[in-house]
Structure formats: C-alpha cells, structure tokens
MIFI-398502 format. One record per residue: residue number from 1; x, y, z of N, C-alpha, C, O in turn; chain. Coordinates in steps of 0.02 Angstrom, whole numbers, plus 32768, in hexadecimal, padded with zeros to 4 digits. Last residue first. Layout:
REM MIFI-398502
+-----+------+------+------+-------+-------+-------+------+------+------+------+------+------+-------+
:  nr : n_xx : n_yy : n_zz : ca_xx : ca_yy : ca_zz : c_xx : c_yy : c_zz : o_xx : o_yy : o_zz : kette :
+-----+------+------+------+-------+-------+-------+------+------+------+------+------+------+-------+
: NUM :    X :    Y :    Z :     X :     Y :     Z :    X :    Y :    Z :    X :    Y :    Z :     A :
...
+-----+------+------+------+-------+-------+-------+------+------+------+------+------+------+-------+
This chain:
REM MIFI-398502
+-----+------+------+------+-------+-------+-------+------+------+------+------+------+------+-------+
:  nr : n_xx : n_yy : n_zz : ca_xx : ca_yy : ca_zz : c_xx : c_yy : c_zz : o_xx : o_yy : o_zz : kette :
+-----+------+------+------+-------+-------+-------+------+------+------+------+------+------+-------+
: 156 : 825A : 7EF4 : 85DC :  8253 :  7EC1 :  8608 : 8285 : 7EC8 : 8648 : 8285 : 7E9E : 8675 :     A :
: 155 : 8251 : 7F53 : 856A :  824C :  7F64 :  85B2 : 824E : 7F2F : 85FC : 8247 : 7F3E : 8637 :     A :
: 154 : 8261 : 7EFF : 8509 :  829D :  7F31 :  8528 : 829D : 7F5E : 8569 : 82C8 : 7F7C : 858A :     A :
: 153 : 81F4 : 7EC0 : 8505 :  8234 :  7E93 :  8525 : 8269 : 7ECE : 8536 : 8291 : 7ECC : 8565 :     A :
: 152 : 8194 : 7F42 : 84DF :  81A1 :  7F1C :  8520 : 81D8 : 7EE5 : 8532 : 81E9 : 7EE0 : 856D :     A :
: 151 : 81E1 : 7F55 : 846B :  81EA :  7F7A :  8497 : 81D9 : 7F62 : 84D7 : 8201 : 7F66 : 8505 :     A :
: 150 : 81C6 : 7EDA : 841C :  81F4 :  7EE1 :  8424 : 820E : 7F1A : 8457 : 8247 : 7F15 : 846E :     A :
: 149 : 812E : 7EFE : 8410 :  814A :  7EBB :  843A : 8199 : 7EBA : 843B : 81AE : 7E90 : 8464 :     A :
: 148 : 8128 : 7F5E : 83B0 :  8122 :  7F70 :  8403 : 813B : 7F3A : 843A : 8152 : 7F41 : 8473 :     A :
: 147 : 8153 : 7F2B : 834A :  818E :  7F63 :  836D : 816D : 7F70 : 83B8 : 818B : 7F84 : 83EB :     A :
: 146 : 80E3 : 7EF0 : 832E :  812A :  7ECD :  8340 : 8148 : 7EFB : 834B : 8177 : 7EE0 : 8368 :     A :
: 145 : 807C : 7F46 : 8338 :  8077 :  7F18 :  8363 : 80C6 : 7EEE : 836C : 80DC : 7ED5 : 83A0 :     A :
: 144 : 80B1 : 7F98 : 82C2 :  808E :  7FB4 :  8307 : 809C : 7F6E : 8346 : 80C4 : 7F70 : 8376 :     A :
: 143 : 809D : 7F2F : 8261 :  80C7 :  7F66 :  825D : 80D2 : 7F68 : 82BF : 80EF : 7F45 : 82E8 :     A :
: 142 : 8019 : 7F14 : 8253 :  805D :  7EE1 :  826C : 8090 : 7EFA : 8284 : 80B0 : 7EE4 : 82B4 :     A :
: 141 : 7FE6 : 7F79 : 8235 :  7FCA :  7F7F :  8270 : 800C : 7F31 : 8298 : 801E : 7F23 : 82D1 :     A :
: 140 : 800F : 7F99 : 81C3 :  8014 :  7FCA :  81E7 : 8008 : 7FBB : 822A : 8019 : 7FE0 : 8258 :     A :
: 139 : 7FBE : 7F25 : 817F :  801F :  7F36 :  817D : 8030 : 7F57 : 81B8 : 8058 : 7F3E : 81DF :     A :
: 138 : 7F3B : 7F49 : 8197 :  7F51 :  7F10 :  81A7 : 7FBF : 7F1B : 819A : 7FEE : 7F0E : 81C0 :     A :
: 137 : 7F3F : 7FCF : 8154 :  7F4D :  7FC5 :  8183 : 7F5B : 7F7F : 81A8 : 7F85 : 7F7D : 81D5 :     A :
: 136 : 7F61 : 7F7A : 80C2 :  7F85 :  7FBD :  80DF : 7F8B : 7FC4 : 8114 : 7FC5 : 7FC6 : 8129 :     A :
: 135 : 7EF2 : 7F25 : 80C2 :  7F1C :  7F0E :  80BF : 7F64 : 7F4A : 80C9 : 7F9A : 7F32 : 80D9 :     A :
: 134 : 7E7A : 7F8E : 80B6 :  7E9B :  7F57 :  80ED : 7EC5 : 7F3D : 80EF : 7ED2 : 7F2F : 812A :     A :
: 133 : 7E9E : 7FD3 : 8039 :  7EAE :  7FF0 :  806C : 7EA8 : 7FCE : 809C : 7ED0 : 7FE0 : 80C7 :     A :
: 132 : 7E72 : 7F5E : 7FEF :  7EB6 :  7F67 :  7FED : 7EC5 : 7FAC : 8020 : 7F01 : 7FB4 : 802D :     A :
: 131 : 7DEB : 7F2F : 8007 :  7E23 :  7F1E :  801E : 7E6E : 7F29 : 801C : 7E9B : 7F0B : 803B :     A :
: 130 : 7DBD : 7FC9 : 7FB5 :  7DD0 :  7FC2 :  8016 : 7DF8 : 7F7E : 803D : 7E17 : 7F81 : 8072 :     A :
: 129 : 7DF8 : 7F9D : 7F43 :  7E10 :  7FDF :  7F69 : 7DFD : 7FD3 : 7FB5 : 7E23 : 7FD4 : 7FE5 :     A :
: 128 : 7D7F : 7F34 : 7F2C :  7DE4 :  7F2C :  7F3D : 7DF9 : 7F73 : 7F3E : 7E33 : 7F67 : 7F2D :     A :
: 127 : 7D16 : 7F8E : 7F3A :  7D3F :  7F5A :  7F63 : 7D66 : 7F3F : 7F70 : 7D7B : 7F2E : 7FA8 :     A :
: 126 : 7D2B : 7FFF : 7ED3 :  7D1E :  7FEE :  7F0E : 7D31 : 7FDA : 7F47 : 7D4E : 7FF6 : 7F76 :     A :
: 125 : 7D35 : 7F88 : 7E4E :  7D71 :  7FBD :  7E7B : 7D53 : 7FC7 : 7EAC : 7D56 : 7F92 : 7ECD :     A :
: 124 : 7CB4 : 7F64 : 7E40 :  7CE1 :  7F2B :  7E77 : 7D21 : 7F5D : 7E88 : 7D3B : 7F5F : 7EC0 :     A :
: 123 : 7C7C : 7FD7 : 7E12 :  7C7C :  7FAE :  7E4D : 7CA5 : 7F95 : 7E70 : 7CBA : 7FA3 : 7EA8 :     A :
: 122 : 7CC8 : 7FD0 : 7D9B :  7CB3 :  800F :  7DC1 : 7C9E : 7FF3 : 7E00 : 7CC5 : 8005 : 7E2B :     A :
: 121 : 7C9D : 7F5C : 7D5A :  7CF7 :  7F5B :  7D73 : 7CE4 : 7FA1 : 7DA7 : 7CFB : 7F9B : 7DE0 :     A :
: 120 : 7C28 : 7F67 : 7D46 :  7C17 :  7F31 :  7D6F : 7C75 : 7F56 : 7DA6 : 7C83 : 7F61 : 7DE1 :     A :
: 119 : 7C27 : 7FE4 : 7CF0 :  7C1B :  7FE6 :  7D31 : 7C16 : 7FC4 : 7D5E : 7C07 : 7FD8 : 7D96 :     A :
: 118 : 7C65 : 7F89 : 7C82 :  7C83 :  7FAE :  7C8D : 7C71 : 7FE0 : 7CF4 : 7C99 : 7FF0 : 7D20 :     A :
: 117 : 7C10 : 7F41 : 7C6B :  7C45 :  7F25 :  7C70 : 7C65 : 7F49 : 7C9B : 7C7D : 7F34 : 7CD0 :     A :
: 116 : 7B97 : 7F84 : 7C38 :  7B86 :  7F50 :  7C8F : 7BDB : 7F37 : 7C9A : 7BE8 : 7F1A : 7CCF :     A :
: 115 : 7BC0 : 7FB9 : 7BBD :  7BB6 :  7FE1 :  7C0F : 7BB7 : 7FC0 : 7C44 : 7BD1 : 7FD3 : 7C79 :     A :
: 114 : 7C5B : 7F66 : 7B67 :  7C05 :  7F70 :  7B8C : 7C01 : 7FA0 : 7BC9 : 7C2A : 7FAB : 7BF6 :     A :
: 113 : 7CEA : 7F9C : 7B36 :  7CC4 :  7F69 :  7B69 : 7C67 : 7F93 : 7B6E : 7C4D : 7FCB : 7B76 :     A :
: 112 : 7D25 : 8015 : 7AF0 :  7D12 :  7FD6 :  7ACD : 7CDB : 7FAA : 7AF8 : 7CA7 : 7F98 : 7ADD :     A :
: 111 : 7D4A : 805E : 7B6A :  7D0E :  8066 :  7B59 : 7CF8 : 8045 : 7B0A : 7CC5 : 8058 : 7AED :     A :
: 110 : 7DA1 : 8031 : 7BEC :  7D8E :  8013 :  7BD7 : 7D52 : 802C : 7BA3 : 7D1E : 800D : 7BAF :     A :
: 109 : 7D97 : 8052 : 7C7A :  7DB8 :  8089 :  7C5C : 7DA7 : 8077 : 7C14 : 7D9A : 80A9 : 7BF3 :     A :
: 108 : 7D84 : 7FD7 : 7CBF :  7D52 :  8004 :  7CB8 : 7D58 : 8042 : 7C8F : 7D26 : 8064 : 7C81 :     A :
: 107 : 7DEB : 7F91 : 7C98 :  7DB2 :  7F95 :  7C78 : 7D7C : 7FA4 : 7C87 : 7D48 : 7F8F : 7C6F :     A :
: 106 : 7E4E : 7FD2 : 7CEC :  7E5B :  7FD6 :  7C94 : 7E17 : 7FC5 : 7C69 : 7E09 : 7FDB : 7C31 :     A :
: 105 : 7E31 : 7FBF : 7D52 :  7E25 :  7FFC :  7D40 : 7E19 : 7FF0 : 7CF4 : 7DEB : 7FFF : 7CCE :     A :
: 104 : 7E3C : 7F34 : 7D71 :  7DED :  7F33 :  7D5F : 7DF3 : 7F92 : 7D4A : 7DC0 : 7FAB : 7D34 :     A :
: 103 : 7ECF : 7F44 : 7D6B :  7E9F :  7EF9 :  7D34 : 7E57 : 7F1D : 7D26 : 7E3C : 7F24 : 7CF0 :     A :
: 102 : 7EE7 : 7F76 : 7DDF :  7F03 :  7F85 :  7D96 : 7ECE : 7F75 : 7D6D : 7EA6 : 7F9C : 7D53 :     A :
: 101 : 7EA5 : 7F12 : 7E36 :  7E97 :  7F77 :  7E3C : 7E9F : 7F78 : 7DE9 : 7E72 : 7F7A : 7DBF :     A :
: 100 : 7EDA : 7EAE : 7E35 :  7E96 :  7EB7 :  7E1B : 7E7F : 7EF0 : 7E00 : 7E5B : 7F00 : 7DD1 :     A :
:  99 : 7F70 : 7EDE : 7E73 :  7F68 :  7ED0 :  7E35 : 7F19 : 7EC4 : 7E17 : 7F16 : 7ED1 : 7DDB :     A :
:  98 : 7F46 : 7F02 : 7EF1 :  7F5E :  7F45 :  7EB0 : 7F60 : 7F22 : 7E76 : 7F53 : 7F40 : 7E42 :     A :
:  97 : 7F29 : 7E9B : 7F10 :  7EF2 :  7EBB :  7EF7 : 7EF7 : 7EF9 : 7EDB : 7ECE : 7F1D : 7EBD :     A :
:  96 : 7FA9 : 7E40 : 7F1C :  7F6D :  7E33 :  7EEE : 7F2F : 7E60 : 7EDF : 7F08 : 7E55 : 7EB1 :     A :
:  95 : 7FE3 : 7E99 : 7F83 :  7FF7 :  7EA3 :  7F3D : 7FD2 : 7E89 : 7F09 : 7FCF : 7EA4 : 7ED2 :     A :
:  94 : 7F90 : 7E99 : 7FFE :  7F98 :  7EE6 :  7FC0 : 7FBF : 7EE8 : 7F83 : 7FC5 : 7F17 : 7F5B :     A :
:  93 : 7FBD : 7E15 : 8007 :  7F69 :  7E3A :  7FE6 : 7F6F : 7E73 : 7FD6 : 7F55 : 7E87 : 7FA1 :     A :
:  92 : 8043 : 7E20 : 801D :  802D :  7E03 :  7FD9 : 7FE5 : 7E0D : 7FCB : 7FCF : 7E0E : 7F92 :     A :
:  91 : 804A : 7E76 : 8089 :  8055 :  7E7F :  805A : 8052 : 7E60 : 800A : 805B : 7E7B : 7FD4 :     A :
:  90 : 7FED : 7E05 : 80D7 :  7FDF :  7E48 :  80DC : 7FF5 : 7E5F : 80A2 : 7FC9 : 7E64 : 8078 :     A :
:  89 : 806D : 7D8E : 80F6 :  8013 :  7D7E :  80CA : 7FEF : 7DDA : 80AB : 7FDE : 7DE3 : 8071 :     A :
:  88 : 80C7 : 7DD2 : 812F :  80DD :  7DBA :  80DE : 8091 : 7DC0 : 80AF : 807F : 7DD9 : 807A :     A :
:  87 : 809F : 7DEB : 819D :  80B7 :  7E17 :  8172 : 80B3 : 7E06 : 813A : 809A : 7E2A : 810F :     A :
:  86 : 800F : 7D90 : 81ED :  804D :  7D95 :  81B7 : 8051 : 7DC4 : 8195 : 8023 : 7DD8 : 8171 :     A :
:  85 : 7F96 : 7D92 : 8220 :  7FCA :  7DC5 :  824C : 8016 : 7DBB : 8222 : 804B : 7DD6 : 8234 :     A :
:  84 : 7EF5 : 7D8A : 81C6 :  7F51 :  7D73 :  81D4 : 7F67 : 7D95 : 81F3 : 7F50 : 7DCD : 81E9 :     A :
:  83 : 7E6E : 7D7F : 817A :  7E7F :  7D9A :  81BC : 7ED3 : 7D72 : 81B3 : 7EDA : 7D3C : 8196 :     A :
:  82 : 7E46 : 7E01 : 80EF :  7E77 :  7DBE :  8103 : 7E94 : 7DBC : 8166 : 7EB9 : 7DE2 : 8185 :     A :
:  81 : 7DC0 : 7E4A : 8103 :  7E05 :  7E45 :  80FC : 7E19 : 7E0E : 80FB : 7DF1 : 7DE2 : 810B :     A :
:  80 : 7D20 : 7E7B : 80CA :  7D4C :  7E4C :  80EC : 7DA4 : 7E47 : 80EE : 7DB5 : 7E3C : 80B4 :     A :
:  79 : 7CC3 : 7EF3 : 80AD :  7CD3 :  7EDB :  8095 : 7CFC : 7EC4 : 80C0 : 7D0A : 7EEE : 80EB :     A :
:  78 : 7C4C : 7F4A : 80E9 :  7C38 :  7F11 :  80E1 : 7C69 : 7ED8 : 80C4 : 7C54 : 7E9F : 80BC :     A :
:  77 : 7C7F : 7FC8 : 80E2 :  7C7E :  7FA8 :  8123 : 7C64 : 7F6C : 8112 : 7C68 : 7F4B : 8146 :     A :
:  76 : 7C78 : 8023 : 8070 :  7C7D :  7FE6 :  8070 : 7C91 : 7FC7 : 80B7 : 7CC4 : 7FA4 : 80B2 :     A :
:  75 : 7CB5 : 80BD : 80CC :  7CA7 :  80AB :  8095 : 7CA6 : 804B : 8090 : 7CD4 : 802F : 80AD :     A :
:  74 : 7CF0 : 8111 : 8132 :  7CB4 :  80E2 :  815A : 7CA3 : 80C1 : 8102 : 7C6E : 80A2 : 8107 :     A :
:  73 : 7D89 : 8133 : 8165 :  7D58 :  8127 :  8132 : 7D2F : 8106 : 814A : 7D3C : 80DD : 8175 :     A :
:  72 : 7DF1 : 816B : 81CB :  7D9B :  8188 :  81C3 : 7D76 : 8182 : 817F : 7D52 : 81AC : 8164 :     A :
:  71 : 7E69 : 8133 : 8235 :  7E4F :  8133 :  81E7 : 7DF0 : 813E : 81EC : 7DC4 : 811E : 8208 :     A :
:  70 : 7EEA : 815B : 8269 :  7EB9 :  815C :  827A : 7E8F : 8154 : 8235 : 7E9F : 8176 : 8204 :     A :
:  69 : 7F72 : 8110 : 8257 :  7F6C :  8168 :  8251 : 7F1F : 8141 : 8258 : 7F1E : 8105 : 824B :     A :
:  68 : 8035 : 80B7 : 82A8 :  7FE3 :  80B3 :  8269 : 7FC6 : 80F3 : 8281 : 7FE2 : 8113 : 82AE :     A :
:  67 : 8093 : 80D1 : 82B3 :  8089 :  80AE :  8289 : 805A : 809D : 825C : 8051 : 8089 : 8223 :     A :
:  66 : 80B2 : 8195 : 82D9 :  80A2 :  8133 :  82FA : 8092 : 811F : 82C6 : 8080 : 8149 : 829D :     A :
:  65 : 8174 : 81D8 : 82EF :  812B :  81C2 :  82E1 : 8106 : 8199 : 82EC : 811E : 8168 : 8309 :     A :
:  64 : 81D5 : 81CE : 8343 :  81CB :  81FD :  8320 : 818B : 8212 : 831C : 816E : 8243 : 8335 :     A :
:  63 : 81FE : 8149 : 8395 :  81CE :  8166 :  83A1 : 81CE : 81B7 : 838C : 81C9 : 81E0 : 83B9 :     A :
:  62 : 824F : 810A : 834C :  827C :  8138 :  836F : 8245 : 8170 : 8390 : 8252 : 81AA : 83A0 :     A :
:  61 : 8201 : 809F : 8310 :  822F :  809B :  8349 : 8237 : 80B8 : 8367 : 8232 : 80A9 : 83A2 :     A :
:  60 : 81ED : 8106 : 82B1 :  81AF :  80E7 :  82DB : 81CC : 80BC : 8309 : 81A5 : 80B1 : 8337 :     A :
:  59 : 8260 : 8150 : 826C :  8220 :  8155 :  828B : 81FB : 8155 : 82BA : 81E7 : 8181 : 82E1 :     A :
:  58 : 8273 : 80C5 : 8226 :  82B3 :  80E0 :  8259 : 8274 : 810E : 8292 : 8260 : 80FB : 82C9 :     A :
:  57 : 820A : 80B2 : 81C7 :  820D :  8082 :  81FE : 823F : 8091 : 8238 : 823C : 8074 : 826F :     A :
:  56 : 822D : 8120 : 8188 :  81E9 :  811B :  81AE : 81EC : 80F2 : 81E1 : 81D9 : 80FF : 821A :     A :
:  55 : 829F : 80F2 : 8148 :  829A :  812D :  8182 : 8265 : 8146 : 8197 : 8264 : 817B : 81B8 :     A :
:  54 : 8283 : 8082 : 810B :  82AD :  8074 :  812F : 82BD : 80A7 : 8179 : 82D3 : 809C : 81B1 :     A :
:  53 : 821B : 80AB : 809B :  8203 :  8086 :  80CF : 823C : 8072 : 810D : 8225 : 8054 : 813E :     A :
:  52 : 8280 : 810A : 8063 :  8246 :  8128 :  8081 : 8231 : 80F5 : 80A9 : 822E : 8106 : 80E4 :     A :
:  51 : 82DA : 809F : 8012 :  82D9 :  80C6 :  8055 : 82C4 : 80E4 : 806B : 82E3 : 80F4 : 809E :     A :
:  50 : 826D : 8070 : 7FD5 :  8284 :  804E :  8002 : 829A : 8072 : 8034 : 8285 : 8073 : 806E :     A :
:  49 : 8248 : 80E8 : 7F85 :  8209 :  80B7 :  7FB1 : 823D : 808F : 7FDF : 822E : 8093 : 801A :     A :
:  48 : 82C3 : 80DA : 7F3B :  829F :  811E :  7F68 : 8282 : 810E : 7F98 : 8294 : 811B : 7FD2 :     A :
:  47 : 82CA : 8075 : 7EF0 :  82ED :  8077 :  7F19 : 82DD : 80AB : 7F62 : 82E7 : 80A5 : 7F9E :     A :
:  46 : 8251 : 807F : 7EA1 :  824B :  8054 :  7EC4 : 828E : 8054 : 7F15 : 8287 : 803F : 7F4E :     A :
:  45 : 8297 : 80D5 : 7E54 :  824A :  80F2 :  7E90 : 8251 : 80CF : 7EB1 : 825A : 80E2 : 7EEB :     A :
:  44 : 82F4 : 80AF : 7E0E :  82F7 :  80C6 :  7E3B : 82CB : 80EE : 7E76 : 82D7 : 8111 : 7EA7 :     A :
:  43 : 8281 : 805A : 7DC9 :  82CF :  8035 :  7DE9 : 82F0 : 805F : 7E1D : 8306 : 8045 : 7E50 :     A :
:  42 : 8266 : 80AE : 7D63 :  8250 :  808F :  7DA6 : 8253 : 8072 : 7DD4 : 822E : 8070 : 7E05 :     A :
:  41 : 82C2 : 80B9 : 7D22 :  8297 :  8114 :  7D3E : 827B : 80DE : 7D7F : 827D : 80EA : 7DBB :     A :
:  40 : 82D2 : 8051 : 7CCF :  8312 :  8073 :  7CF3 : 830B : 80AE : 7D48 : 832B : 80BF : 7D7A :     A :
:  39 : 8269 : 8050 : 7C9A :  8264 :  8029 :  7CCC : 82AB : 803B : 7CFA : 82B3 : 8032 : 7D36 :     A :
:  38 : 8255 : 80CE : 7C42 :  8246 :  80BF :  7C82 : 824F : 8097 : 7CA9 : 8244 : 80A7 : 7CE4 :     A :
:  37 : 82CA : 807A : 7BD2 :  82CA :  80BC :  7C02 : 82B3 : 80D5 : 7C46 : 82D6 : 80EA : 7C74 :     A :
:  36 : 8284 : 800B : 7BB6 :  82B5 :  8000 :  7BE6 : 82E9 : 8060 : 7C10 : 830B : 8072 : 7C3F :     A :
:  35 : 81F9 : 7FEB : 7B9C :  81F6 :  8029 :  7BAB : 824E : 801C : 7BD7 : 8251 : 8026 : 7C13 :     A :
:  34 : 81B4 : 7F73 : 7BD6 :  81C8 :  7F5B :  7B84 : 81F9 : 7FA9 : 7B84 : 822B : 7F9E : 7B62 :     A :
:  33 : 817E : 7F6C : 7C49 :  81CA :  7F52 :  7C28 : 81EF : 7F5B : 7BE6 : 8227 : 7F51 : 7BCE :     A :
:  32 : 8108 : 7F8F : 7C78 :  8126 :  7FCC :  7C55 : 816C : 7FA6 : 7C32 : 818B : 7FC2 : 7C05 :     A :
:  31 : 80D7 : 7F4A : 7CBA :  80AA :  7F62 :  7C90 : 80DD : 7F92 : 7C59 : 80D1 : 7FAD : 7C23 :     A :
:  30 : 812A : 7F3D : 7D25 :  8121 :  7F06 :  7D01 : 80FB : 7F11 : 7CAF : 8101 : 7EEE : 7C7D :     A :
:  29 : 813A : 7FA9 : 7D63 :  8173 :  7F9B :  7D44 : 8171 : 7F69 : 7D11 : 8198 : 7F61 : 7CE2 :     A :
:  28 : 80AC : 7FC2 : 7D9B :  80C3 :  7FEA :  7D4F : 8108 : 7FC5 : 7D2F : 8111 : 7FC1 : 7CF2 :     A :
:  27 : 80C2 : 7F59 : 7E00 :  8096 :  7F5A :  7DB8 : 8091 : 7F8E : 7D73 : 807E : 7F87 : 7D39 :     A :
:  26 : 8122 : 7F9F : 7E36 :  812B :  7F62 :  7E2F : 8105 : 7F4A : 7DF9 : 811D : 7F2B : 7DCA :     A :
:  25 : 80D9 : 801B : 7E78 :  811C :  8017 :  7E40 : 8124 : 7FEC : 7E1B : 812E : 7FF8 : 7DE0 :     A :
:  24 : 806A : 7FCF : 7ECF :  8075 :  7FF3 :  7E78 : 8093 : 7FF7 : 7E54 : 8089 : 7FE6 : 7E19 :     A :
:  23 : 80DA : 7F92 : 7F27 :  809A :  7F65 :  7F04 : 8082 : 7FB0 : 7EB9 : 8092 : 7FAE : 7E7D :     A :
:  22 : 8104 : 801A : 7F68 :  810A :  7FE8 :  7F29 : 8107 : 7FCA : 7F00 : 811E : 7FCF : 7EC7 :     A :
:  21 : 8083 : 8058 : 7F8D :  8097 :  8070 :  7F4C : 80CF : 8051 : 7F2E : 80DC : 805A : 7EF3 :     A :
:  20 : 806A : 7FEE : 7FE0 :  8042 :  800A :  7FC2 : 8057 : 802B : 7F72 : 8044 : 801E : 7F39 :     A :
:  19 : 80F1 : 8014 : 802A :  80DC :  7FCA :  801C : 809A : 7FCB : 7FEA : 809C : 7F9A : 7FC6 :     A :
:  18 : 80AC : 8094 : 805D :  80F6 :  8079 :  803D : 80E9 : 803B : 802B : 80B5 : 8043 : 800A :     A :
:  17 : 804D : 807C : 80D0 :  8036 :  8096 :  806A : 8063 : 8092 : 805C : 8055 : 8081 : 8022 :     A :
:  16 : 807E : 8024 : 810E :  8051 :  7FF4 :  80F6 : 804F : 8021 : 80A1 : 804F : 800E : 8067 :     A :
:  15 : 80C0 : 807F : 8164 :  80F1 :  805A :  812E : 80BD : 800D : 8115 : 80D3 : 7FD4 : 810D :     A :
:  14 : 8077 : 8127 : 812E :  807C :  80EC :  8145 : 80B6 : 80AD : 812C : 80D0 : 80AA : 80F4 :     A :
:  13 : 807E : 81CE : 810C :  807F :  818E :  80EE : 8087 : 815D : 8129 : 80A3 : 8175 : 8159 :     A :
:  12 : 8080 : 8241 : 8149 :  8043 :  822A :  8164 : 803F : 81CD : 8133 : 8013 : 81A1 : 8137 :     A :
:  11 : 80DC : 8292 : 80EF :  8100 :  8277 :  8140 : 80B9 : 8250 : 8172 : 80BC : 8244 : 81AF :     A :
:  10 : 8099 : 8276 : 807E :  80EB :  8259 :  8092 : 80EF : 8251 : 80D3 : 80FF : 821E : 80F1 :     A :
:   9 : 803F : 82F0 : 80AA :  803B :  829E :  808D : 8070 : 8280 : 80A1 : 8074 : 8270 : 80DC :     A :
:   8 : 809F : 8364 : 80A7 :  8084 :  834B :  80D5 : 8060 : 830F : 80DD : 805E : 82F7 : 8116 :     A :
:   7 : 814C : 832B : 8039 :  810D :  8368 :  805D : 80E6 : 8343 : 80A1 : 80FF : 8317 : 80C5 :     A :
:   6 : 81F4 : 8331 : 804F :  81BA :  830D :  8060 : 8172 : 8339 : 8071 : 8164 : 835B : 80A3 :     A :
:   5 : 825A : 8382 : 8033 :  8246 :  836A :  8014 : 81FA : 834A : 8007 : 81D5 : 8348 : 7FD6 :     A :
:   4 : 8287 : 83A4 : 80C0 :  8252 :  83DC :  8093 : 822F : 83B5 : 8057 : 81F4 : 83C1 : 8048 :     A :
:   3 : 8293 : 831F : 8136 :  82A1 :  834A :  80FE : 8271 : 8365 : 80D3 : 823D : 8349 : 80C2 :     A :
:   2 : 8257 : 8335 : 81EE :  8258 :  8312 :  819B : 8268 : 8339 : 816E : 8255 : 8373 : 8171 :     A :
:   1 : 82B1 : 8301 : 8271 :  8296 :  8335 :  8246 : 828D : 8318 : 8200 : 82B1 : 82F0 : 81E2 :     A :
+-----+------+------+------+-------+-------+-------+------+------+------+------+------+------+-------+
C-alpha cells in the first residue's frame, strides 16, 4: 500500500524519473552552495529521493508495480539515444543533459542575449529534453530487464 503522502505522480514515478530528479537536486546543490542553509534543505531531499528510489525498487520486485509505464510522446522522434545496456552509462546521460537542460534554460531565459540566441537555446531544449527522457527510460528499461533475469534464475 502506498503512503498518503504520495499523490498520484509519485506513485506513476519511475526509478529512471528518481534518478531524474536527482541529477537535478544535484545541480541545484551545485548552483546553490554558496546558500549553506539550503544546501542543508538539500541534503535532505536528496536523502528522500534515495529512499523513494529504494521502495520503488522493493515494489518492482515485490511485483507491486512495473518498472517501466507506457509512454505516448510522439514529440522529436528524430532524436538518438545513447545505445548502452549500462546502468552507470544511462545515468550519466541524464546527468549531462540535465546539466545542458540547466545551461541552455538560463539562456533562453536570458533577455540581455539576442533573439536568434535565445530561440536557437529554445530549440535545442527540445532535444536534450527528449534525450533526457531516453535516457529515463533507457534506466527504466535496465531496470526491468535485470530484475527479470534475476527472476528467471529463480525460477530455474
């Protein structure tokens, strides 16, 4: 059963969008250091996220829930992923492109910068938004595939 706490997002999170909203935390924490109040504030999100990714993953073992959710964006289909079946590789592209994400908001947000500057960054978000939702399910889908290979030896 899930706690009240958790609305209905929450219980439709993934442990690719956990890892997701790390990779954020992680860049506010950095963005934000100078701020040793918050970083205190963040320190313990970060802790939250962990154990949120610890009882998702209890979960999806304990066949609660499944690992990955059906996804109905048809947006930028033209854009490429990183092909890897590495956990490690997966989570470091959603962490390099939350970090572009950051980089190119700020200057599109940006209204010192030129127009072509500013809608070129309006763009390319975009696209590192959809690689960074590949790289979510690419998690999601390792996810999936190594707990299932572990259920067939247990069925061996």
């Amino acid at each position: 059963m899930y706690s009240r706490k958790w609305g209905r997002k929450e219980r439709m999170t993934t442990i690719g969008g956990l890892f997701d909203q790390l990779c954020i935390l992680e860049r506010r924490m950095k963005e934000y250091k100078y701020l040793a109040k918050d970083e205190t504030e963040l320190k313990k999100q970060r802790g939250w996220i962990i154990i949120e990714i610890a009882r998702v993953l209890n979960d999806i073992v304990t066949n609660k829930r499944p690992a990955t959710f059906s996804k109905n964006k048809l947006y930028d289909q033209d854009v490429t992923q990183i092909e890897s079946d590495s956990l490690l590789v997966q989570i470091q592209e959603l962490n390099n492109q939350t970090f572009y994400l950051w980089d190119l908001e700020d200057k599109r947000r940006d209204k010192t910068q030129k127009d072509e500057v500013r809608l070129s960054a309006a763009d390319l978000v975009a696209v590192h938004n959809k690689r960074r939702n590949l790289a979510i399910d690419a998690i999601d889908e390792i996810i999936q595939k190594s707990l299932d290979s572990i259920k067939e030896i247990k069925n061996e």
